[in-house]
N, C-alpha and C positions, 0 to 999 in steps of 0.2 A: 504494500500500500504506500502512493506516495505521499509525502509530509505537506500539506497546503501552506507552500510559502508567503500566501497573508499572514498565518495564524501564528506559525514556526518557520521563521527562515532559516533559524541554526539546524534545524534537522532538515529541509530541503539542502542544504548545504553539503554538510554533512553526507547524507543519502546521496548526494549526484557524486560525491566524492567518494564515493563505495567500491565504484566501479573502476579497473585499470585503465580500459576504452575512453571512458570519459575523462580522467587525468592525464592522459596520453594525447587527447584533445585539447585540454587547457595549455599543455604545455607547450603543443605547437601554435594556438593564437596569442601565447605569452611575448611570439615573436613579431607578432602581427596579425593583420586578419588576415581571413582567408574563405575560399568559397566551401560550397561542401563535398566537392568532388576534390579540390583540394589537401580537405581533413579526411577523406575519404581514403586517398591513397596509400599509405602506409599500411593498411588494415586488412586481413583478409576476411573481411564482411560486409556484406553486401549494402548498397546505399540505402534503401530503405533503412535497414541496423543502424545504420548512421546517424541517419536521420532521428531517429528516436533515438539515439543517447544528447543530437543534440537538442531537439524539444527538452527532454529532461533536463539538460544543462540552463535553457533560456528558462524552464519556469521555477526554477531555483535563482535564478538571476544571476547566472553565472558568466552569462553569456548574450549578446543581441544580435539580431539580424537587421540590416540592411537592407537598401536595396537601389541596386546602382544596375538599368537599365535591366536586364533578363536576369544578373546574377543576386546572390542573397548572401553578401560575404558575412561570415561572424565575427565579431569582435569580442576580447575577453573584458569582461567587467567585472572592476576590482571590490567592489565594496564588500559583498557577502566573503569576499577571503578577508578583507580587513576586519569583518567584524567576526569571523572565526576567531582570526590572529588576536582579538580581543580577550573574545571568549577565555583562549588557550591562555593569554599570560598571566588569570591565573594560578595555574595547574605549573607553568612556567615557575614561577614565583618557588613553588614547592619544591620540584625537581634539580631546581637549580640550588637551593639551600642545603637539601640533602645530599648531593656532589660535594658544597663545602663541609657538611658533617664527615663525610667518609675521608676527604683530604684530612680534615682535622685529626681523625680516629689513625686513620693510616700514617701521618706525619709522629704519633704518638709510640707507637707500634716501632718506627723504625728511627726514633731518634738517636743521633748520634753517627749511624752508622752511613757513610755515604753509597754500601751497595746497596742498601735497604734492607738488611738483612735484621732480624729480630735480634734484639739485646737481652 
């Protein structure tokens, strides 16, 4: 079931970023846009396939279309990753505190000794 990005954008987010296909996607419009037979290439799946990952990418807001005479280039849009990257710091916050506990623990463990060897 997909997450209604009115309701829950961090879980449509989240949810479009579940998938490899789809991050494989973002990270070739991360360069620019591009059409769908463009994003298409790389993949062995057919355009339709395509095409639904990147509907699910645009109604997560991940992503927009265009349209520049026949073609419908996408472009990546950044917000719902900035407001993950919010999300995450955080979880951030935690992880990285815990790094310095273990430096701490570990600096403790092997003082003195320059190979790191226990005293």
């Amino acid at each position: 079931m997909q997450a209604d990005p009115q309701r829950d954008p961090l879980s449509a987010t989240l949810s479009a970023l579940a998938d490899p296909t789809r991050r494989a996607i973002l990270a070739r419009l991360a360069q620019g846009a591009a059409t769908v037979n463009e994003l298409a290439e790389p993949f062995d799946i057919s355009l339709p396939a395509v095409s639904r990952h990147l509907k699910v990418l645009e109604q997560a807001g991940l992503i927009s279309r265009g349209r520049e005479a026949q073609w419908r280039p996408c472009k990546l849009e950044a917000g719902p990753l900035r407001d993950l990257d919010g999300w995450l710091a955080h979880y951030r916050r935690f992880w990285e505190g815990s790094f310095d506990k273990m430096d701490a623990y570990l600096a403790t463990l092997t003082k003195g000794d320059p190979n790191g060897r226990k005293n």
